[in-house]
MIKE-132421 format. One line per field, with one value per residue (C-alpha): residue number from 1; residue in one letter; x, y, z. Coordinates in steps of 0.5 Angstrom, whole numbers, plus 500, padded with zeros to 3 digits. Example, Ala and Ser with C-alpha at 12.3 -4.5 7.8 and 13.67 -1.06 7.14 Angstrom:
<recs>
num <- c(1 / 2)
residu <- c(A / S)
xx <- c(525 / 527)
yy <- c(491 / 498)
zz <- c(516 / 514)
</recs>
This chain:
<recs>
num <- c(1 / 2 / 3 / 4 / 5 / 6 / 7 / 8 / 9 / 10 / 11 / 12 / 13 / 14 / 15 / 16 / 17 / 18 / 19 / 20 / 21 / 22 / 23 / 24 / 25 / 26 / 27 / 28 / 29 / 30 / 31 / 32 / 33 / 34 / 35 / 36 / 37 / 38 / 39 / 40 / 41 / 42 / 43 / 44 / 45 / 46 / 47 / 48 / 49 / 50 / 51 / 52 / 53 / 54 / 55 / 56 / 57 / 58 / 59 / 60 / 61 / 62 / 63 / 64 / 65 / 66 / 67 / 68 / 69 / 70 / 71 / 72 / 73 / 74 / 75 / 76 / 77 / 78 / 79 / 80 / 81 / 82 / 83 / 84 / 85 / 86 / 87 / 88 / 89 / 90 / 91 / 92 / 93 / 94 / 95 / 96 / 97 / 98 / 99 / 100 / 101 / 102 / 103 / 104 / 105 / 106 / 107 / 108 / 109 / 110 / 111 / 112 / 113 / 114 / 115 / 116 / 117 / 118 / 119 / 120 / 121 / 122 / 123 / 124 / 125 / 126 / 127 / 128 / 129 / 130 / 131 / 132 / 133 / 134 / 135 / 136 / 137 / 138 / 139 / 140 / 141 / 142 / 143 / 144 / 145 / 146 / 147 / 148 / 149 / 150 / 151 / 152 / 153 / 154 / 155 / 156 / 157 / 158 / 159 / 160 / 161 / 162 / 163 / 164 / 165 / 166 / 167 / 168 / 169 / 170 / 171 / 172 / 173 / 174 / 175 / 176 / 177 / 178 / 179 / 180 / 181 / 182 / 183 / 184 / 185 / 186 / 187 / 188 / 189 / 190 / 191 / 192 / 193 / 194 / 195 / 196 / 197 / 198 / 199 / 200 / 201 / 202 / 203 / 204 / 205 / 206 / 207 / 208 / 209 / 210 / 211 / 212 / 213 / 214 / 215 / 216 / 217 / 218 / 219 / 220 / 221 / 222 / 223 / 224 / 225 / 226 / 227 / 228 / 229 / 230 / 231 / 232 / 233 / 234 / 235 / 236 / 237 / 238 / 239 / 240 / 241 / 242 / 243 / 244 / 245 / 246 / 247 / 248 / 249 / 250 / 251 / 252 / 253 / 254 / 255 / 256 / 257 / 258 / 259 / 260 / 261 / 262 / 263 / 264 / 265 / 266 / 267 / 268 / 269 / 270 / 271 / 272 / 273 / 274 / 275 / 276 / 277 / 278 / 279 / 280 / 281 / 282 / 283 / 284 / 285 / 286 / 287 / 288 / 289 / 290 / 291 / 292 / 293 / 294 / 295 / 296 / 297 / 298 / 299 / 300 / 301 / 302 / 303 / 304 / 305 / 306 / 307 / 308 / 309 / 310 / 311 / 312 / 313 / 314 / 315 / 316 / 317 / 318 / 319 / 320 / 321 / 322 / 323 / 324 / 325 / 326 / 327 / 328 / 329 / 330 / 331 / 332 / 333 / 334 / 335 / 336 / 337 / 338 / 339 / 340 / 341 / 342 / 343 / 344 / 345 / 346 / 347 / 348 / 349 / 350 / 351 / 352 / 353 / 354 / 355 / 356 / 357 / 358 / 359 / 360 / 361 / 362 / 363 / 364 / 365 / 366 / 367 / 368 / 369 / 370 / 371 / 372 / 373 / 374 / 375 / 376 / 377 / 378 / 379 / 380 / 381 / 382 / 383 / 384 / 385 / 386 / 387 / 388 / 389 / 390 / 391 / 392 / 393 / 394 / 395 / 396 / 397 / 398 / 399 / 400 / 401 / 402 / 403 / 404 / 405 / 406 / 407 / 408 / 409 / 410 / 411 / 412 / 413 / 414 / 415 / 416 / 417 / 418 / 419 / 420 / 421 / 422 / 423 / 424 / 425 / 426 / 427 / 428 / 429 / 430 / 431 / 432 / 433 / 434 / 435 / 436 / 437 / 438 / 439 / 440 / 441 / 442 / 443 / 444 / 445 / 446 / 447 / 448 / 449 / 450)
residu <- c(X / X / X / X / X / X / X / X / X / X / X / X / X / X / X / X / X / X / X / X / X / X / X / X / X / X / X / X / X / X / X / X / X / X / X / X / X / X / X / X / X / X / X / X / X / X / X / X / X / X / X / X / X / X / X / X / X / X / X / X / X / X / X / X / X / X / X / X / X / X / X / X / X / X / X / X / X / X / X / X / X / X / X / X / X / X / X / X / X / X / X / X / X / X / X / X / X / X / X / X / X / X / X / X / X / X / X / X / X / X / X / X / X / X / X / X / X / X / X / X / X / X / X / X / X / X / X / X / X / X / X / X / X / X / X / X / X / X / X / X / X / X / X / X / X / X / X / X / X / X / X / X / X / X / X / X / X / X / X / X / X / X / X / X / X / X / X / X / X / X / X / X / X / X / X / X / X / X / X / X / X / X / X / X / X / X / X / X / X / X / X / X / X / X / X / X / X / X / X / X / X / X / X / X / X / X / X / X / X / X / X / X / X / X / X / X / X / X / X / X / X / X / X / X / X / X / X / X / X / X / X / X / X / X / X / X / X / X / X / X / X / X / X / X / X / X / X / X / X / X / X / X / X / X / X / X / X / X / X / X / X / X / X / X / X / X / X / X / X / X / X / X / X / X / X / X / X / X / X / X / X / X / X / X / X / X / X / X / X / X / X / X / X / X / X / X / X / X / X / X / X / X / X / X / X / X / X / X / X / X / X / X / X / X / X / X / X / X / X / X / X / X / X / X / X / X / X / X / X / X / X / X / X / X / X / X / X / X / X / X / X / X / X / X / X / X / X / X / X / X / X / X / X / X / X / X / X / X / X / X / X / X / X / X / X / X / X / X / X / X / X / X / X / X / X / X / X / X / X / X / X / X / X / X / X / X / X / X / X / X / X / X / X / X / X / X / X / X / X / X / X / X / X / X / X / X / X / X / X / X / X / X / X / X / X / X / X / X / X / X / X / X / X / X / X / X / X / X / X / X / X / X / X / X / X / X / X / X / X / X / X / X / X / X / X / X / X / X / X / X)
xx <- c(806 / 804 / 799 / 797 / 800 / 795 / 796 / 790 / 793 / 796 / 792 / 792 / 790 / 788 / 791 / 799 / 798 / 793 / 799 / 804 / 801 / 800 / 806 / 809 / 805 / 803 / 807 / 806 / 798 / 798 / 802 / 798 / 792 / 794 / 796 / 789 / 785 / 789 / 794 / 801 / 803 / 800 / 802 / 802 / 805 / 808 / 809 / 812 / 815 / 812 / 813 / 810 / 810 / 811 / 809 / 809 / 815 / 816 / 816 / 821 / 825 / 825 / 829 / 832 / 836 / 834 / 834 / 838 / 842 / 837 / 836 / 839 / 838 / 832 / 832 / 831 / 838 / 842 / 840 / 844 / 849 / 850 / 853 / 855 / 859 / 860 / 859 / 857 / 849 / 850 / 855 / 853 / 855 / 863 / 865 / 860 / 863 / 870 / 869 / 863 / 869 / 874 / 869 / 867 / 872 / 870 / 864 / 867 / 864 / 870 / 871 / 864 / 864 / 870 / 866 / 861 / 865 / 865 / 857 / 855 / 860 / 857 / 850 / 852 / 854 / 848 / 844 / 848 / 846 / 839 / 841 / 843 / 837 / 831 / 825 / 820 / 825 / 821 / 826 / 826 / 829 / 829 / 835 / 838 / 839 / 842 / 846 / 848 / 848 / 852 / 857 / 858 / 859 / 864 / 869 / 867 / 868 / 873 / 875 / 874 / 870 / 865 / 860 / 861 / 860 / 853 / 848 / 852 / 852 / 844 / 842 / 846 / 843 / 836 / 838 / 840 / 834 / 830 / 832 / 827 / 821 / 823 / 825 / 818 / 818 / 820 / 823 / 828 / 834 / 832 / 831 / 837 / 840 / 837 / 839 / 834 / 835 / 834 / 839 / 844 / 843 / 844 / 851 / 853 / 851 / 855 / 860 / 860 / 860 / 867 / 870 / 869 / 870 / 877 / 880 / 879 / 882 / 888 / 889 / 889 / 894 / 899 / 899 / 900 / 897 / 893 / 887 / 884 / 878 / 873 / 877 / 884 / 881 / 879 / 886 / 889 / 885 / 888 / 884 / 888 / 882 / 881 / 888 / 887 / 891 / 889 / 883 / 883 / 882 / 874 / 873 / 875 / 871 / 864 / 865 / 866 / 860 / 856 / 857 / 857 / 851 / 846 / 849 / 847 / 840 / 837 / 838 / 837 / 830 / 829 / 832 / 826 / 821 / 823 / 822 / 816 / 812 / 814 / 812 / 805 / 805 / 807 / 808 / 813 / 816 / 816 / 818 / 823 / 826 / 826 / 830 / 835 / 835 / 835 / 842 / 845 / 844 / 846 / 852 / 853 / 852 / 857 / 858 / 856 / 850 / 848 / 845 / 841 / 838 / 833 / 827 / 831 / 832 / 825 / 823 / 827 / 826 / 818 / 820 / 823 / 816 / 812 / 816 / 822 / 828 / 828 / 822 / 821 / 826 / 826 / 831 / 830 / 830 / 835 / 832 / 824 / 823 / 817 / 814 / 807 / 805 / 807 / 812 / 816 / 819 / 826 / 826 / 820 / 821 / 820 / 818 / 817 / 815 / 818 / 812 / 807 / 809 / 811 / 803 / 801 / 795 / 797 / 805 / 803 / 796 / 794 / 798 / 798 / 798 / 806 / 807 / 814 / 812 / 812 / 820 / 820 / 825 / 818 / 814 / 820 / 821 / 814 / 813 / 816 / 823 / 821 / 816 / 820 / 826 / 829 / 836 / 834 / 836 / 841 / 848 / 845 / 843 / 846 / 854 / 852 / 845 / 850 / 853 / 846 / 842 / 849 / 848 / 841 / 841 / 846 / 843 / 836 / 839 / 844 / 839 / 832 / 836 / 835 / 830 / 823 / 822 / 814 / 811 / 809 / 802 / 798 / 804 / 803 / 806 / 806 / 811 / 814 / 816 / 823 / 828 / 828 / 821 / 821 / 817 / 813 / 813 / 820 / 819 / 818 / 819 / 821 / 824 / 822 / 828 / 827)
yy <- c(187 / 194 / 200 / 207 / 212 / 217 / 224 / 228 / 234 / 235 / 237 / 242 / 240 / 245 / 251 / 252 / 253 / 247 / 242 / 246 / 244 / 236 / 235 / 238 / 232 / 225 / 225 / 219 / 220 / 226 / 223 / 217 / 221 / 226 / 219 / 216 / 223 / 224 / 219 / 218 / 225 / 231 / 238 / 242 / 247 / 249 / 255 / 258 / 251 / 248 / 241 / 234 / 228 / 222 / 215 / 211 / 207 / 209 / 218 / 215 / 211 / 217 / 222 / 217 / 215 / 217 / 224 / 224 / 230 / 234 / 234 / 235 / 232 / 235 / 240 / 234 / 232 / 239 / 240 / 234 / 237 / 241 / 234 / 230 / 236 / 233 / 226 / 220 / 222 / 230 / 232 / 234 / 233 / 232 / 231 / 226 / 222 / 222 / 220 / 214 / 212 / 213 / 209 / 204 / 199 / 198 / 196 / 190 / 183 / 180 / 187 / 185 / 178 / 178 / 182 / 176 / 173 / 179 / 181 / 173 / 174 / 180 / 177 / 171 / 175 / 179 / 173 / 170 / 176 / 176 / 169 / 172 / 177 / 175 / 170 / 175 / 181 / 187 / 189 / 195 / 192 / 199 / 200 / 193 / 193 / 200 / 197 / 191 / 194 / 199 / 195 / 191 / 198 / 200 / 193 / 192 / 199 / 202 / 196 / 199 / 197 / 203 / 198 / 202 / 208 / 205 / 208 / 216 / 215 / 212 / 218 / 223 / 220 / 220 / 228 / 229 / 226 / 231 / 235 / 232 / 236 / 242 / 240 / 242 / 249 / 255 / 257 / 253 / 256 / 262 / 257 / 254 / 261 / 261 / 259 / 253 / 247 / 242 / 247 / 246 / 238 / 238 / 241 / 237 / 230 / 233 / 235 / 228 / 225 / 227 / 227 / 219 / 220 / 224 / 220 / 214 / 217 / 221 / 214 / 210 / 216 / 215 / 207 / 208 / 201 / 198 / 193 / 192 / 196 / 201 / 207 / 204 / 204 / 212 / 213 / 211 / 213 / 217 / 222 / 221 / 223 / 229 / 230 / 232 / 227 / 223 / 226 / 230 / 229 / 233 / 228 / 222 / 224 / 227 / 219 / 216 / 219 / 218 / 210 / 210 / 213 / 212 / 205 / 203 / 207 / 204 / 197 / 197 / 199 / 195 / 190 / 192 / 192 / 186 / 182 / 185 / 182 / 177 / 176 / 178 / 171 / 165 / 161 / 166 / 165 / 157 / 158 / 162 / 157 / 150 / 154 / 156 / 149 / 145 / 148 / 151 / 144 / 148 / 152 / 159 / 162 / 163 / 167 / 161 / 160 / 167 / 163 / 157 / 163 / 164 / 165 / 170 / 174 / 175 / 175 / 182 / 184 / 185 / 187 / 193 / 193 / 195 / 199 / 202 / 204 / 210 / 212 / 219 / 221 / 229 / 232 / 238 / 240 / 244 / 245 / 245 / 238 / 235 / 228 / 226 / 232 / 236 / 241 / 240 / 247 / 249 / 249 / 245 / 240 / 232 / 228 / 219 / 216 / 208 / 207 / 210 / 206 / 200 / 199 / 200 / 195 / 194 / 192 / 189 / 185 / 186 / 191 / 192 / 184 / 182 / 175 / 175 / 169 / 176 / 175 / 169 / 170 / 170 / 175 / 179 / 180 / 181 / 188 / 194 / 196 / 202 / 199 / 197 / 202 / 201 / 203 / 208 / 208 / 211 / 212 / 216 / 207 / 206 / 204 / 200 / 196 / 189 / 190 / 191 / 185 / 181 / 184 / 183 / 175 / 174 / 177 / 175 / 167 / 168 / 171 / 166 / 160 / 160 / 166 / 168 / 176 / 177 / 184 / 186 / 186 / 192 / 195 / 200 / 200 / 206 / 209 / 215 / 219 / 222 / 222 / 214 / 210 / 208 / 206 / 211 / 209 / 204 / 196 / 193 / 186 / 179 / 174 / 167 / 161 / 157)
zz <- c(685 / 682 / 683 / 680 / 681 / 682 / 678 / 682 / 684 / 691 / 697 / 702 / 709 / 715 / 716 / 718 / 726 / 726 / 722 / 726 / 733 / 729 / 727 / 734 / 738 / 735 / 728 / 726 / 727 / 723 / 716 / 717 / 717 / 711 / 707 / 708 / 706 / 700 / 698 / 695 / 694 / 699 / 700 / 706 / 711 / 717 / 718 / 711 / 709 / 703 / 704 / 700 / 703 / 698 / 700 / 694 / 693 / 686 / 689 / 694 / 689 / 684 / 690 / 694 / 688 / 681 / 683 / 689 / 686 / 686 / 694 / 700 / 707 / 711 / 717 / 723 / 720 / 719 / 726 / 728 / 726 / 732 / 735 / 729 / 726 / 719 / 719 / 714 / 716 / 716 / 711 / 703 / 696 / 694 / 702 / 703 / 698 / 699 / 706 / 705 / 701 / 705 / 711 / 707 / 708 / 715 / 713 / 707 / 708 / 710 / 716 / 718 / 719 / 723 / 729 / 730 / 735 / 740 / 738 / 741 / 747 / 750 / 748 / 752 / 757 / 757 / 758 / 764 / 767 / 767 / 770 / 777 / 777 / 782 / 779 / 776 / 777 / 771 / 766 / 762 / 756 / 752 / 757 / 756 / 748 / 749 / 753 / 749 / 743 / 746 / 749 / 742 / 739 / 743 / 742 / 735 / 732 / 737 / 741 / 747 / 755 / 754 / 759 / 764 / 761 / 758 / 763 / 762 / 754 / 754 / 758 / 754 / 747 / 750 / 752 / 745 / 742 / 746 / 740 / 736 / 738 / 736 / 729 / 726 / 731 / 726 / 732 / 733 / 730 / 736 / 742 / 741 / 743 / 749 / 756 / 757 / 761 / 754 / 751 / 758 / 757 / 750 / 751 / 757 / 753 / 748 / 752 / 756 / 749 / 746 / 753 / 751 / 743 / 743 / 750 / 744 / 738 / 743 / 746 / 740 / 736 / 742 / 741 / 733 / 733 / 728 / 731 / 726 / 728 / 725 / 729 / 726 / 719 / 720 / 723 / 717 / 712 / 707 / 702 / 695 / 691 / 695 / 696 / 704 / 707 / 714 / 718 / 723 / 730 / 729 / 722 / 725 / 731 / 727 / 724 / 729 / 734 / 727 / 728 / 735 / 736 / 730 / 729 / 737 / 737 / 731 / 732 / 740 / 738 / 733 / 738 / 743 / 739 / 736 / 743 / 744 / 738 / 740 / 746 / 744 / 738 / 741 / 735 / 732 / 737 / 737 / 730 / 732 / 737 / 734 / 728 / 733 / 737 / 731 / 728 / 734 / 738 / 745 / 742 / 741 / 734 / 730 / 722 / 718 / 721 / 719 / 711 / 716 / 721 / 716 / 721 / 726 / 720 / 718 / 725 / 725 / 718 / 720 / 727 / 723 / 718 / 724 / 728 / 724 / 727 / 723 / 722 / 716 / 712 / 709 / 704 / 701 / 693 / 692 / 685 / 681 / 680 / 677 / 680 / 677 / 674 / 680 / 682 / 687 / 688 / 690 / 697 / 699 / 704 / 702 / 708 / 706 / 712 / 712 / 717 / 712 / 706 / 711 / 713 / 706 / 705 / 697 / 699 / 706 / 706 / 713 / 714 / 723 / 723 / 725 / 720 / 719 / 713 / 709 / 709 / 704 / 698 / 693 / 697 / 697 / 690 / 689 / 692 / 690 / 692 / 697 / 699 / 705 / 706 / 714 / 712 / 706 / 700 / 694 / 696 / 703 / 704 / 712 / 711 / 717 / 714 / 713 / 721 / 723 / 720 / 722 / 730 / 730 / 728 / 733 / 738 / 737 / 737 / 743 / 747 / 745 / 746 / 754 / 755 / 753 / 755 / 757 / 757 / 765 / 764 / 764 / 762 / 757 / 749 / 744 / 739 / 740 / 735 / 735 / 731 / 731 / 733 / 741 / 746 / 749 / 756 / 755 / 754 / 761 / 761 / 765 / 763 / 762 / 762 / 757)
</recs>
């Protein structure tokens, strides 16, 4: 599948108050409307800033990958830095790169399958809890997944009990997205001086959240015992390239509070979105359980089922079309560049919208309609590769993108083998746009026992 590129020269739209106030409120509604108005490539300000937002997949195949030198990441990111120190989703250039290397290993094929025993037991043991809960008991299944993906997180990556923490850590990191909102304010660098009651949350969440991090890796150094984690794997890693040594207890936290963080938030809310779909197409979801019936037969999921459990993973890959996780991402041109005729200056802002570009007709015929048939290996090869970009792409691709497919089947299997979750009616489902894509007003759900 192919389209034309347009070569018509970028549009203004409005003024920059007006884009500021916009983009400060329904985000996804103001991009959505600037790509309608005027296409695949428009230019635009927010205060001073240039910024072009680009939603064909060969632009965002030319900075994510072919160009990706001559971008850095954008303001949203440079301002998680605050907690995230320098981690794999922060950090820049040369040091990047020698710490994806030395991460990587924890991500290899053969690390990655060895988590699948843990992902499907505390799956079941999710699912033998609602068991025990009342015949129509309401669910906020936002918090359920949070808790779930948590919970595997903490066992597979640091092998730790972090359930009990799972209620703090969800609030902290619900906190700590609030500084979403200001991203767009050409304020923000000031507000965040000032003694506010957002900036005295952030600064407990944060706090609460190293206590966690640093008492694990104080825990694990005193130990000197290899478990075969993601945390062991940190704690041994050796920089020979760059020549530095072992991480320090401030890199080994960065990277850890990095996975810990991105890894369970993106996949809880893909999680989310991915049961409510469901409950609003009862044929996908027949689909979806004689699949699971039919090669499971009442045993629980293992890792070699993962190639038979063919629908699940569709199921989950057009969840993640329609509602993706990580919903924009923004890099900033470190130099002149020219995409299509047009000169993208050195210090404009570049916005690529997964959502944008996921609900694009020409890539996704009947775009808002949920039809997870569009994940046959046919119809995949046919679109664009950045016509569907959940995990981003060039070497800033997610580390963790294998983990999550691996985490989301299994979840999505061990759970619908028993139970059907129904939307409470009435209930009210809208996006919210922070830094990842949640329900607006949660996901308020009961459960139905197969």
């Amino acid at each position: 599948m192919s389209a034309v590129i347009s070569q018509s020269k970028p549009s203004y739209k409005g003024s920059t108050l007006r884009n500021l106030l916009a983009i400060r409120g329904d985000r996804v509604s103001f991009l959505s409307k600037l790509k309608q108005d005027h296409g695949d490539v428009v230019r635009f300000h927010i205060a001073t800033q240039a910024v072009w937002l680009l939603s064909h997949p060969e632009h965002i195949r030319d900075v994510l990958v072919t160009n990706q030198k001559k971008f850095m990441k954008g303001r949203g990111i440079q301002m998680m830095k605050q907690l995230l120190g320098e981690g794999l989703l922060t950090s820049e250039g040369e040091f990047h790169l020698r710490q994806r290397r030395l991460v990587q290993p924890a991500f290899h094929r053969q690390r990655v399958a060895s988590y699948a025993t843990s992902m499907v037991e505390d799956a079941r043991r999710m699912r033998e809890r609602w068991a025990t809960l009342p015949a129509g008991a309401e669910l906020e299944m936002s918090q359920e997944m949070m808790r779930l993906t948590l919970v595997i997180a903490g066992r597979t990556l640091f092998d730790a009990d972090v359930e009990e923490d799972a209620s703090e850590v969800g609030q902290a990191l619900t906190d700590l997205m609030a500084i979403a909102e200001r991203i767009p304010n050409p304020l923000a660098g000031i507000l965040a001086l000032l003694p506010l009651p957002s900036n005295r949350r952030f600064e407990k969440a944060r706090q609460r959240l190293d206590d966690i991090i640093y008492g694990i890796i104080r825990e694990r150094r005193a130990s000197n015992v290899d478990r075969g984690d993601f945390l062991s794997m940190l704690l041994m890693a050796q920089d020979e390239e760059g020549g530095t040594g072992g991480m320090t207890d401030s890199q080994v936290r960065d990277e850890a509070l990095t996975i810990f963080l991105a890894g369970h938030e993106t996949t809880a809310t893909a999680l989310t979105w991915t049961w409510y779909l469901l409950s609003q197409h009862p044929e996908a979801e027949t689909k979806l359980h004689a699949e699971i019936d039919s090669i499971l037969q009442g045993r629980l999921p293992t890792f070699e089922d993962l190639p038979k459990l063919r629908y699940a993973e569709m199921v989950f890959a057009e969840a993640m079309r329609l509602y993706p996780p990580a919903w924009i991402i923004g890099r900033r041109a470190l130099v002149d560049h020219e995409i299509d005729d047009h000169q993208i200056k050195a210090g404009d802002l570049i916005l690529m919208s997964q959502y944008l570009t996921h609900h694009d007709a020409r890539w996704f015929p009947e775009p808002e309609k949920f039809i997870p048939e569009r994940w046959t290996p046919e119809l995949k090869d046919a679109r664009p590769k950045f016509s569907y970009f959940p995990f981003g792409g060039g070497t800033r691709t997610c580390i963790g993108e294998a983990f999550a497919w691996m985490e989301a089947s299994l979840v999505i299997a061990t759970l619908a083998q028993q139970w059907k979750p129904r939307l409470v009616q009435g209930h009210p489902v809208e996006t919210r746009a922070l830094i990842t894509l949640r329900p607006k007003h949660g996901m308020k759900m009961y459960l139905e026992k197969r």
